[in-house]
C-alpha positions as CSV (number, residue, x, y, z in Angstrom):
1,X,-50.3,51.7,12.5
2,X,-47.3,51.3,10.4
3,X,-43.7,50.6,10.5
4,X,-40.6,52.5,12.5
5,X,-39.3,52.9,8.8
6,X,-41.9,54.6,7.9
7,X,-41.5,57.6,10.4
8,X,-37.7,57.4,12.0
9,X,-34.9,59.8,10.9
10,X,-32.8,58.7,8.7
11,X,-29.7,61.5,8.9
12,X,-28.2,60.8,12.3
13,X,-26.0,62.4,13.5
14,X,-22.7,60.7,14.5
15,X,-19.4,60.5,15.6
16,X,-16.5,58.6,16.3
17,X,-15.7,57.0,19.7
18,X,-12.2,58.2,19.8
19,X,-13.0,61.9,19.8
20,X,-13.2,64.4,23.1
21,X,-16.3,65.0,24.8
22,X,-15.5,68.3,23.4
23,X,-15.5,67.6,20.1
24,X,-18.9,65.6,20.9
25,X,-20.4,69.2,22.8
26,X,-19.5,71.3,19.9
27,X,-21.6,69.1,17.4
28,X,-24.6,68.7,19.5
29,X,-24.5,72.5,19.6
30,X,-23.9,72.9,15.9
31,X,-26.3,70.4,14.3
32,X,-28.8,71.6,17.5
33,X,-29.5,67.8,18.5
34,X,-29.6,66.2,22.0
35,X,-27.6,63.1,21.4
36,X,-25.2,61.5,18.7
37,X,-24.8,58.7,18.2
38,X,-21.2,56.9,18.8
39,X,-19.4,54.9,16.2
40,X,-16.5,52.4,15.6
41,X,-15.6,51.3,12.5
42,X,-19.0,51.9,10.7
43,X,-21.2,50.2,14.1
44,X,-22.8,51.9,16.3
45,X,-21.7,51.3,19.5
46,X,-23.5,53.7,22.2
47,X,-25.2,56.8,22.5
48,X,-24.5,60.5,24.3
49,X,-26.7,62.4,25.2
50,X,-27.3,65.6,27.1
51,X,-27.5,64.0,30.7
52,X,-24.7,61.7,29.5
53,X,-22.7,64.7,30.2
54,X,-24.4,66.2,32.9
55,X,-23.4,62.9,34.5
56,X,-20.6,61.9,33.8
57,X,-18.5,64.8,32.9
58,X,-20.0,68.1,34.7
59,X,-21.0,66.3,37.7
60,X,-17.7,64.9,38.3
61,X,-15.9,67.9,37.6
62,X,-14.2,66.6,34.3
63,X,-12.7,68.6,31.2
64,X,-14.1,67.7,28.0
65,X,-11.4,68.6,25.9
66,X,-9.5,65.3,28.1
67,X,-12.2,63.3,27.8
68,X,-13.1,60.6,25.4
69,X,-16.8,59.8,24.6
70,X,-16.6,56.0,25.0
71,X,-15.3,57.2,28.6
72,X,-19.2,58.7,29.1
73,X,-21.6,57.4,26.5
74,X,-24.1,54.9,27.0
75,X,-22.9,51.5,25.7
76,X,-26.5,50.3,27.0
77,X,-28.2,51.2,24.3
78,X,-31.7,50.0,23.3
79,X,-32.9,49.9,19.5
80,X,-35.1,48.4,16.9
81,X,-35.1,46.8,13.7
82,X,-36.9,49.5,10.4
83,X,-39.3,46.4,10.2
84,X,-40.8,47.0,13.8
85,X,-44.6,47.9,14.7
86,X,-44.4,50.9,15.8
87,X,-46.8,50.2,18.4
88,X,-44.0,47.6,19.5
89,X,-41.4,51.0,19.5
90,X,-43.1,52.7,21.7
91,X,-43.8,50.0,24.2
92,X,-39.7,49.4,24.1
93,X,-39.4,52.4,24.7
94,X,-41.6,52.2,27.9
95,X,-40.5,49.6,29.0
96,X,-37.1,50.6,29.4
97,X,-38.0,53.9,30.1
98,X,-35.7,55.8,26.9
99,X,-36.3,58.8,25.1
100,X,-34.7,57.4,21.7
101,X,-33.9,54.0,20.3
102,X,-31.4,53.5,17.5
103,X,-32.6,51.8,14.4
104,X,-30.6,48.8,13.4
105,X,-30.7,47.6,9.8
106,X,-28.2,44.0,9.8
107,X,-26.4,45.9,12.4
108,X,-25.6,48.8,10.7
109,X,-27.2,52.3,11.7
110,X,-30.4,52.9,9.7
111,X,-31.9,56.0,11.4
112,X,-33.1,56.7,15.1
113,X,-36.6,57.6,16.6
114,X,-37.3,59.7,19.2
115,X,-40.0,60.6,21.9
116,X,-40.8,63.7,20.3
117,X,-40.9,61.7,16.2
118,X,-43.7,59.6,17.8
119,X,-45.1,62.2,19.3
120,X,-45.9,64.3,16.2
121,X,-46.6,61.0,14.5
122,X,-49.5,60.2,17.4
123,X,-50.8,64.3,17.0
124,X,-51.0,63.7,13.4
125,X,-53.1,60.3,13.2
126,X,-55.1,61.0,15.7
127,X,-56.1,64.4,13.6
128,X,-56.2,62.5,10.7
129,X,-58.5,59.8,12.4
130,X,-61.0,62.6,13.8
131,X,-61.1,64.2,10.5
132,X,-62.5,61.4,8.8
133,X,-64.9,60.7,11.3
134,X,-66.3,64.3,11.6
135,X,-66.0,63.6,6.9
136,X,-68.2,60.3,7.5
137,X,-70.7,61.9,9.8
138,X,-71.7,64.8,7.3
């Protein structure tokens, strides 16, 4: 079926773990994503996402301008190497019931893949696949 590399996103969008969860709102609004990705010194070291604040910032009645994002991102975060099946992906993906993984090149960040990547990558094969079929039956 192919590779992760082949399919994931490679412009992530990232930011540092010492800003506010403010700071962290305003640029999921602005680059219109639903999680970033958090970094220290060029590693990736967690996610945020959406519920991340639902969670751990609205639900507990918290300011985001006083909050940093290592205070609420996930440090639990699950990810793959570019080399993976993505037939392998997805079943990690399952498994630990996530909507994304991170993509891990020698540590560094390499890209991310999400539910909705594999999705359209699924729709498109499987159209793909039927089209040759209905091509070989004529």
């Amino acid at each position: 079926m192919g590779q992760i590399r082949d399919i994931m996103e490679k412009n992530v969008v990232t930011i540092e773990d010492d800003k506010t969860a403010l700071d962290a709102a305003q640029l999921i609004s602005e680059k219109d994503v639903s999680f970033l990705v958090i970094m220290k010194n060029n590693i990736p070291i967690g996610v945020l996402s959406e519920s991340d604040f639902v969670k751990r910032l609205a639900a507990d009645d918290k300011k985001a301008s006083e909050v940093i994002v290592s205070e609420i991102m996930s440090s639990n975060f699950r990810w793959v190497e570019p080399e993976t099946e993505i037939e392998d992906a997805i079943q990690k993906m399952l498994n630990n019931n996530v909507r994304r993984l991170v993509i891990l090149d020698n540590s560094k960040l390499a890209g991310v893949i999400t539910q909705t990547d594999l999705t359209g990558f699924l729709r498109d094969k499987l159209l793909v696949d039927k089209t040759i079929k209905n091509i070989q039956k004529n």
